[in-house]
Structure formats: C-alpha cells, structure tokens
C-alpha positions as CSV (number, residue, x, y, z in Angstrom):
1,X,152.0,150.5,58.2
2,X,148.1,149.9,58.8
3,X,146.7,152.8,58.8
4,X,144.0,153.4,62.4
5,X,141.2,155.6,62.5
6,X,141.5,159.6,62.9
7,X,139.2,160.9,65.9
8,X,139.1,164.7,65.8
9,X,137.2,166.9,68.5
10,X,137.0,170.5,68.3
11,X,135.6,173.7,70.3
12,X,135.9,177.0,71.5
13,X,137.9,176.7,75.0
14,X,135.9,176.0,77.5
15,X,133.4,173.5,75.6
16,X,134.9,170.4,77.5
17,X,136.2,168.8,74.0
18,X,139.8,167.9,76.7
19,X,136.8,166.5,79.3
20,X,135.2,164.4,76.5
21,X,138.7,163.4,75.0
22,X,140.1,162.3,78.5
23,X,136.8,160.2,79.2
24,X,137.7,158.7,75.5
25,X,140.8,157.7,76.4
26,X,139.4,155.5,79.5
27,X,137.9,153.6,77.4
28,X,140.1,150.3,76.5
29,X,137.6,148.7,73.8
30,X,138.1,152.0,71.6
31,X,141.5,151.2,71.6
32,X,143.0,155.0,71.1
33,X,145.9,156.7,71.6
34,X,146.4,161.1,72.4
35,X,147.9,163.1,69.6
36,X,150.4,165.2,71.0
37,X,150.0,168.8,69.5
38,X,153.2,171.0,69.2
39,X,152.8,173.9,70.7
40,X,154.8,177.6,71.2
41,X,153.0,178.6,74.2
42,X,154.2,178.5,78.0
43,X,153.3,175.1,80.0
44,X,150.6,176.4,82.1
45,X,150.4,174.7,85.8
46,X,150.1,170.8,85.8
47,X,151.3,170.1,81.8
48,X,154.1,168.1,80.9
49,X,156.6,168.5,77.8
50,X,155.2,165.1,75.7
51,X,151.9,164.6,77.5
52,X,149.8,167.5,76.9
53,X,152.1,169.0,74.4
54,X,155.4,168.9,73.1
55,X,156.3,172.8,74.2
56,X,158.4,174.0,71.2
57,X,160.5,177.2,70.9
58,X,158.8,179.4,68.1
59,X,161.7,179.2,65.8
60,X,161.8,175.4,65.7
61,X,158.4,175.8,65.1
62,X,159.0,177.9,61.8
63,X,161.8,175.0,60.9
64,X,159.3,172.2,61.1
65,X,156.7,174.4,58.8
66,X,159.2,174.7,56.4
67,X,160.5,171.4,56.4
68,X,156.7,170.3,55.7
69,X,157.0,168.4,59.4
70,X,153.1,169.1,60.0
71,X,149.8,167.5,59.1
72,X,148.0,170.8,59.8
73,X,149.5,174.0,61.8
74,X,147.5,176.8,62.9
75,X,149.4,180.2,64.6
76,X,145.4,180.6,66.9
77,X,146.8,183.4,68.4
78,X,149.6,185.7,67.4
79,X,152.9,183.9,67.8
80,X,150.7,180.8,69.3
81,X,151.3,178.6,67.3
82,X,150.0,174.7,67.1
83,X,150.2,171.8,64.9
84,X,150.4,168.1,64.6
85,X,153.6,166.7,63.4
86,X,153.0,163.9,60.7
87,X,155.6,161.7,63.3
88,X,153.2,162.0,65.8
89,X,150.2,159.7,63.6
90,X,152.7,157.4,62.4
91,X,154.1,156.9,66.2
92,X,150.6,156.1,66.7
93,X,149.3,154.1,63.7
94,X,152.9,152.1,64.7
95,X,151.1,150.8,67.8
96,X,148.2,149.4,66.0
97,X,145.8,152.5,67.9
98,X,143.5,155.3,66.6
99,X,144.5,158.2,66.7
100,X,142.2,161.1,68.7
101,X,143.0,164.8,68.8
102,X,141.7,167.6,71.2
103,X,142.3,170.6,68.3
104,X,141.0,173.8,67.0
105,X,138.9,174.0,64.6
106,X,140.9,175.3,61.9
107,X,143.5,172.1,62.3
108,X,140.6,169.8,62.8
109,X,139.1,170.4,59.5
110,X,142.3,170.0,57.8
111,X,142.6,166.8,58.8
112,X,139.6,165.7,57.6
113,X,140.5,167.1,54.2
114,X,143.9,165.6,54.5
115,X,142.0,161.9,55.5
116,X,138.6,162.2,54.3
117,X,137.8,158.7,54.8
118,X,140.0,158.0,58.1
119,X,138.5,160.9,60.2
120,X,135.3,161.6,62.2
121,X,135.6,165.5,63.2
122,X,133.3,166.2,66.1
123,X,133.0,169.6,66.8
124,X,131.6,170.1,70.9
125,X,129.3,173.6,70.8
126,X,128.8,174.6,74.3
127,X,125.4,176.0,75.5
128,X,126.0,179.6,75.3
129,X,128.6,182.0,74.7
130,X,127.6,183.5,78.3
131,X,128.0,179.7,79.6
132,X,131.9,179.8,77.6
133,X,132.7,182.8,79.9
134,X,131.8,181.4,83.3
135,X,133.2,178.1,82.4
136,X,136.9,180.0,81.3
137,X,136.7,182.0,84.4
138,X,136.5,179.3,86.7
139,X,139.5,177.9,85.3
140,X,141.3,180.7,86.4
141,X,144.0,179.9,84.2
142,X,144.1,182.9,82.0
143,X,143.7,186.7,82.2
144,X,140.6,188.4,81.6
145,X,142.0,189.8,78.2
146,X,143.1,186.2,77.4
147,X,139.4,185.4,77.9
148,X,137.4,187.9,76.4
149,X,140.1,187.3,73.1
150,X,138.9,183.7,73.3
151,X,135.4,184.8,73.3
152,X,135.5,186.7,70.7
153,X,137.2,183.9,68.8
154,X,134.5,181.6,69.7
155,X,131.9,183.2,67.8
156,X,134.1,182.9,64.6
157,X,134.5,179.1,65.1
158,X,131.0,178.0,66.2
159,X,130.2,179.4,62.3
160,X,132.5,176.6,61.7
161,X,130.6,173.9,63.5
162,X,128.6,172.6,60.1
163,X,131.7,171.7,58.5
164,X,132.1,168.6,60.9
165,X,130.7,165.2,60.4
166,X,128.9,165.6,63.7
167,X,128.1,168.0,66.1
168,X,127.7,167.2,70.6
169,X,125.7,169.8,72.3
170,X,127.5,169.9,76.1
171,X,124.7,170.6,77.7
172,X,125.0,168.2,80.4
173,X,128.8,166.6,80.5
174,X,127.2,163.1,81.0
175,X,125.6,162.8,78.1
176,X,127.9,164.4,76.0
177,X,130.4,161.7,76.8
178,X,128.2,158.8,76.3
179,X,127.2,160.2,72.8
180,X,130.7,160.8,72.2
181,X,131.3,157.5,73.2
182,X,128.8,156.0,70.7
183,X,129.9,157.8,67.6
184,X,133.6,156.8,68.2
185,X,132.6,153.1,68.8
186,X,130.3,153.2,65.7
187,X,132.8,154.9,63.8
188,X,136.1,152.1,64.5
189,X,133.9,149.7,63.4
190,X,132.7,151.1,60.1
C-alpha cells in the first residue's frame, strides 16, 4: 500500500483547529481524507457514530490498547479516552488520500514520532487564554467546570506548541485557513 501524507492539527479547544480542518477538507486539489478518532465520551448534539468519531464503550477501549489497535491513545480527561486506530490510516492510505487529523496535542506528537517523515504537525495557538474562554462559552456545549478544566489544560499544552513543525496564530480565522492551506499544499508536494 502507498503510503499518503500524515496532516496533524492540534490546540486547546476552542482554537478553531475543527474550523481549519473542515475548510481543509473543502479543498479537492489537497486530496485528503478525516481520521476518525475513537473516542469514550458521549456524542454531544449534531455528531455521528463514524463521522466525528467512532463513540466506543470504555472497555472496548482498554481491549483495543491492549491488543496494540492504536497509533497513539491519549485518556485527555479521566476516563476520556481517545485514540487513532492503525485501521483507520490504512482505510485511508487504501483510497490513495492523505490523511488529516483534528487531535490533541499529546496524540499529535506521537504521530509525528511514529512517521517523522510522513507528518506535518501544526499546532493552532489561539490569541489568548481570555479569548479560549469566551470562544468555549459561546459554544455552549459544556459546563462551566468542563471549561475552566479545559482552560487549565490549555496552558499545559500551549508549552507544547514548539514541538510542532509549525505553528498558525488564529487571530483572524481567514487567514488562518489560507496559511493552513499553503503549508498543506506545500507539504503534499514535497
């Protein structure tokens, strides 16, 4: 199997990596294809099973991890668990597409350990911590402890941000996603 290109964007929630990921994934010349993350959590409103994420049970979960199913697993918050399974690149790879993945930072960077020279890892910083909270709010998605938890989880993984190839400022979404644009085209084509 010929082996695409591995397109990894990473964030603190809120930091519109999904935005800049969706807008990606308009674009037919880039020719890229959604990693699915397996997930323990609850569908929130408007996700579907095997679109946004294959919702798994926490004790299939465990069985993958211990059948060495994963690329890279992560528990983010306690018994939150996500990961990629390796099916999921080779479903893609399969169809002759790149692979992109909207992650965390901790399964990001393995990936680009696992496939140094395959992988681009973006990490998206937002403008501000402050600017994190008022984005999360709006979303009105979550509690406020399930906020101020990913706040304070933020500041942990915005240490991480040198780690990645490249870094987008989201200052203004526009230009975020041309930039992303440009380093994914340039990338496919190295």
């Amino acid at each position: 199997m010929k082996k695409g290109k591995l397109l990894v964007f990473s964030a603190p929630s809120g930091s519109g990596k999904t935005t800049i990921v969706r807008h990606l994934l308009e674009q037919p010349d880039l020719n890229l294809a959604f990693s699915v993350s397996a997930a323990t959590r609850d569908a929130r409103e408007g996700e579907v099973d095997g679109r946004d994420y294959h919702f798994i049970s926490l004790e299939e979960f465990k069985k993958h991890i211990k059948a060495e199913d994963f690329v890279e697993w992560e528990e983010v918050y306690r018994d939150n668990f996500y990961g990629t399974l390796k099916t999921e690149i080779e479903r893609i790879w399969a169809e002759g597409k790149n692979v992109i993945f909207d992650i965390d930072v901790a399964g990001g960077l393995r990936i680009k350990s696992k496939f140094p020279e395959e992988t681009l890892a973006v990490f998206v910083k937002p403008p501000s911590i402050d600017e994190l909270k008022i984005r999360l709010k709006k979303r009105s998605t979550e509690s406020e402890d399930k906020i101020n938890m990913r706040i304070a989880k933020a500041s942990v993984e915005l240490a991480t941000a040198p780690q990645f190839d490249t870094i987008i400022k989201n200052y203004a979404l526009d230009i975020a996603k041309q930039e992303a644009y440009q380093l994914v085209k340039d990338f496919i084509k190295s």
